[in-house]
Structure formats: structure tokens, C-alpha cells
N, C-alpha and C positions, 0 to 999 in steps of 0.2 A: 330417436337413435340413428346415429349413422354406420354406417358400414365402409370398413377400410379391408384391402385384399393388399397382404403384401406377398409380394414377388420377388421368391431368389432369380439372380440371374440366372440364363443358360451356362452349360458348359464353358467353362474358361478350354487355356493353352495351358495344360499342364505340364511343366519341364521342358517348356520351352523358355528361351530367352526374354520374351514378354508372355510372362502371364496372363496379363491385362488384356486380351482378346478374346472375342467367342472363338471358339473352334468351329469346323464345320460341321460337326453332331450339335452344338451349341446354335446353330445359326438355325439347324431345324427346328428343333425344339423351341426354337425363339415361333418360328413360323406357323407349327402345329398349336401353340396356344392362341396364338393372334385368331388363327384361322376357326380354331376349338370355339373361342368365348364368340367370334364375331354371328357363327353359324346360329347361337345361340341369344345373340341378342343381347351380350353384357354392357349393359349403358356405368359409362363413369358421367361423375361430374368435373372433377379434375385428378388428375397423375401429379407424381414428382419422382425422382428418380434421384437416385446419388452421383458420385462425381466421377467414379471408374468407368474404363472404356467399355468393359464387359456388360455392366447394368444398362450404359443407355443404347448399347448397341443391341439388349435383348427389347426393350421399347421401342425402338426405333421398328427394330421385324415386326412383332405385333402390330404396332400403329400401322405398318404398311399393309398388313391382311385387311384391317378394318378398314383401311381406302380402297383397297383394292374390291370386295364385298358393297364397298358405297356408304360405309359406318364413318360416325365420326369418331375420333378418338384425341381427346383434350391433348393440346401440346403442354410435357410437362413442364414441370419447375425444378431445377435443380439445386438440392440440397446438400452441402458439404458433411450434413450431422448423418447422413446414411450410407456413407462412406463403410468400408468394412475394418473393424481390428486392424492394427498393422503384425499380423501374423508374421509375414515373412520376417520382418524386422526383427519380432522377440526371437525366430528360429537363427538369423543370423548373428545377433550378439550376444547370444547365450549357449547356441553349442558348444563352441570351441572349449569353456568352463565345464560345461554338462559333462562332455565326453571325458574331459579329466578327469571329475571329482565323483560322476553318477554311474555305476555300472548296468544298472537297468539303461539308460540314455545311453551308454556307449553300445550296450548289444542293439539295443534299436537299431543304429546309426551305421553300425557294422550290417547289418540285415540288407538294408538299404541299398548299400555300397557296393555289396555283395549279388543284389536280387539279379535274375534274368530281367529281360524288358519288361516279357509280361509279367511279373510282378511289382513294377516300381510305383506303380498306385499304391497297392494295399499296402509296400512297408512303409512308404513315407509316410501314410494317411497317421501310422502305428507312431510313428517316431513323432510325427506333427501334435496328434493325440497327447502323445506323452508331455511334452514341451510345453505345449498354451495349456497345458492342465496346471501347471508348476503355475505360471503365468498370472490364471483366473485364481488359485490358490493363493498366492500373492508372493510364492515360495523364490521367484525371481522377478527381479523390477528394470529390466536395462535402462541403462540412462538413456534419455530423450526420445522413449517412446510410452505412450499411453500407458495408464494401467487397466486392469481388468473394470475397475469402478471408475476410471474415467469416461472410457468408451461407453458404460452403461449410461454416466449421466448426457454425454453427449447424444446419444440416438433418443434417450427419453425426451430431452430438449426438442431435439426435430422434429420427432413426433407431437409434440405439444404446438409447436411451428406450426405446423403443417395443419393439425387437425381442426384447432383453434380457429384458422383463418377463411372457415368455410361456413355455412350455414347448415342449421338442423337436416338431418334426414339425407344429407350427401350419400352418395356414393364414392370413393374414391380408392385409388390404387398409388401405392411405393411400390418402385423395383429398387429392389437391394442387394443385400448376401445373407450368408448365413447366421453371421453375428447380429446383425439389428432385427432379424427375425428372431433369435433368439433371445434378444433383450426385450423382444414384446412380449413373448410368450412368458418370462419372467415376470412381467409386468401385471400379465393379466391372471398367471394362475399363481404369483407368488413362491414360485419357484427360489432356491437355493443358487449361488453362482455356478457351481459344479453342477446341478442339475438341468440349468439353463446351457451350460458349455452339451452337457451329452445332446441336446434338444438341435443345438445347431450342429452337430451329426449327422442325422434324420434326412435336412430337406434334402429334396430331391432338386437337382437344378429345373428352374422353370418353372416347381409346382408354385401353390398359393397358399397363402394361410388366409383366413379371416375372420375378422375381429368387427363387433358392436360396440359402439361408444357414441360416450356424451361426454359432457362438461364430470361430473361425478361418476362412470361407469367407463372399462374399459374390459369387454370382455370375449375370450374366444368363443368362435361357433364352428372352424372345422380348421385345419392342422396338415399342412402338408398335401394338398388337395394337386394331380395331376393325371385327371380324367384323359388330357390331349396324349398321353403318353399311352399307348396302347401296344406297344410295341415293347416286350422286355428288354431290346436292344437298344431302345432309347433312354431308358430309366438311369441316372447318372449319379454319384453324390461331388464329382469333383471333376 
């Protein structure tokens, strides 16, 4: 059997302009795991990482603790199938509709618009919730983005990529998001679409899942794992 650890990335830029960047709670959190597993001794045999800037920039921190400690740490491979959901996408061409015709989606969206700063995490997270729920349900399809069962067969593909192309007994780590973490956990416990969407909820940026597999087995052994985080101030989901 092998062993795969997959890894959400650190903290993104939330409501900023780009996204697509760790933040500087992200850039820690990148460092506290790197520095966490290296103290520790966590031998990979190979990584791959998805194609966001935020994934490989939380690899990239880690790999640097494990040089910096005198650790190797396998340069990865990067994989376009562990990419995340185009969430923003279904949020941006399906509101404007939603708010029209959903009155549950329009109070969300009001809530929002409305919140103080410190609250623009929690409603949007509510309103986001709301939206890719429709989305995974199949309740909305915006033209010329993924559906809920596309993105599934695509990260199962990667994973099949990726796992395939190694030898028995490997050890190996994906840095991803929360959706292809979700699609494994789908995967391994049989999980429902809707029950998979709450599951990528849960991670914590940074933590790790991991999973046991072969050619015929693909199975969880622990779930959201982030020992590096010791700090309730550092504990993130977005």
C-alpha cells in the first residue's frame, strides 16, 4: 500500500483583487507545516501540486523549511486535474439570476453587502455556501464552466495520473484546495455530492488528509490533520 497526504493550500487573499495569492497568515502556515513534518522526519517520495499560485506557493514554503533543516524534498510535478472548482465563476454568472428570482440568495447577498468588515468572511462564506450548493445539486449549470460531475471526474483522473505513475509502497503528497480534497474523500468513503461539498467545508488551510491505496484500494486513515497549527490564531478555513 501507499500512502498519499493531500494538502489544502495556505490562506489565500480573500477580497482582494487577486485571490490567487497566500496571504501573510498563509505564508505562515505554509512555513509552520514545512518546519512541523521536517522536525519530524516526513520522507516523500514524490509531490505534485496543482496549477494556482496559492498551492504552489504553499509547497514551495514547505520545501524551503525542509532545505533549510538539510531535508530533501522531491521537486514537484504539476498537475492542471488539481486545479480547484471554478467557484468564482459559477458565483459570478449565476447571481445576478439568483438575486432576481431566489429570495433565500438575495438575503444572503444583502447580508454581505451590508456586513461590517469584520464580518465579510462569515457572510460571504454563507452566500458562497448557498450558491456552489445549487451548483453540486445541479440546480444551476452556467454556460462554459465545469459542472459539479465534471470537476469530479477530472481530479479523480489526476489522481489516477499521478498515483499510477509510481511504485508500490510510495509515499507521496498533492497540494491542492478544498474541492479535490473533497473529491477524494468522496471517493474513499462513498460519500454523496452534497455530503462531499459539506466535507470541503471542514479543511483547514494547510491541514492534511491521508489516504492508503493501491491499484484496487483507496482508502482514508486520518482527515483534516493540522498538528503545525497550535495556535487558535492560526486555524483558517478561507
Amino acid at each position: 500500500m501507499g500512502t498519499l497526504f493531500l494538502v489544502r493550500h495556505a490562506q489565500a487573499s480573500f477580497l482582494e483583487p487577486n485571490y490567487d495569492k497566500l496571504s501573510s497568515l498563509g505564508e505562515a502556515q505554509s512555513r509552520l507545516l514545512g518546519d512541523y513534518w521536517a522536525r519530524r522526519h516526513e520522507v516523500f517520495d514524490r509531490t505534485c501540486v496543482g496549477p494556482c499560485v496559492r498551492q504552489q506557493d504553499t509547497i514551495k514554503l514547505v520545501s524551503d523549511a525542509y532545505n533549510q533543516a538539510g531535508l530533501k524534498f522531491p521537486e514537484p510535478l504539476v498537475l492542471p486535474e488539481f486545479d480547484e472548482y471554478q467557484g468564482e465563476a459559477v458565483l459570478k454568472c449565476s447571481l445576478p439570476v439568483l438575486i432576481e428570482n431566489d429570495q433565500r440568495i438575495r438575503d444572503l447577498h444583502a447580508a454581505f453587502q451590508s456586513s461590517a468588515a469584520a464580518e465579510k468572511r462569515a457572510t460571504f462564506q454563507k452566500l458562497f455556501e448557498a450558491v456552489i450548493g445549487e451548483w453540486v445539486r445541479g440546480e444551476i449549470s452556467p454556460q462554459g464552466v465545469e459542472t459539479w460531475s465534471e470537476f469530479c471526474s477530472r481530479v479523480n483522473s489526476g489522481l489516477v495520473k499521478f498515483l499510477s505513475a509510481g511504485v508500490r509502497g510510495e509515499r507521496v503528497a498533492i497540494f491542492t484546495s478544498g474541492g479535490p480534497i473533497a473529491v477524494a474523500m468522496q471517493r474513499a468513503m462513498h460519500l454523496s455530492a452534497e455530503r462531499a461539498l459539506q466535507v470541503s467545508w471542514m479543511s483547514h488551510n494547510s491541514s492534511w488528509s491521508e489516504f492508503l491505496y493501491s491499484s484496487q484500494r483507496f482508502t482514508l486513515s486520518a482527515f483534516n490533520a493540522h498538528g503545525h497549527l497550535n495556535d487558535p490564531a492560526m486555524m483558517t478555513y478561507r
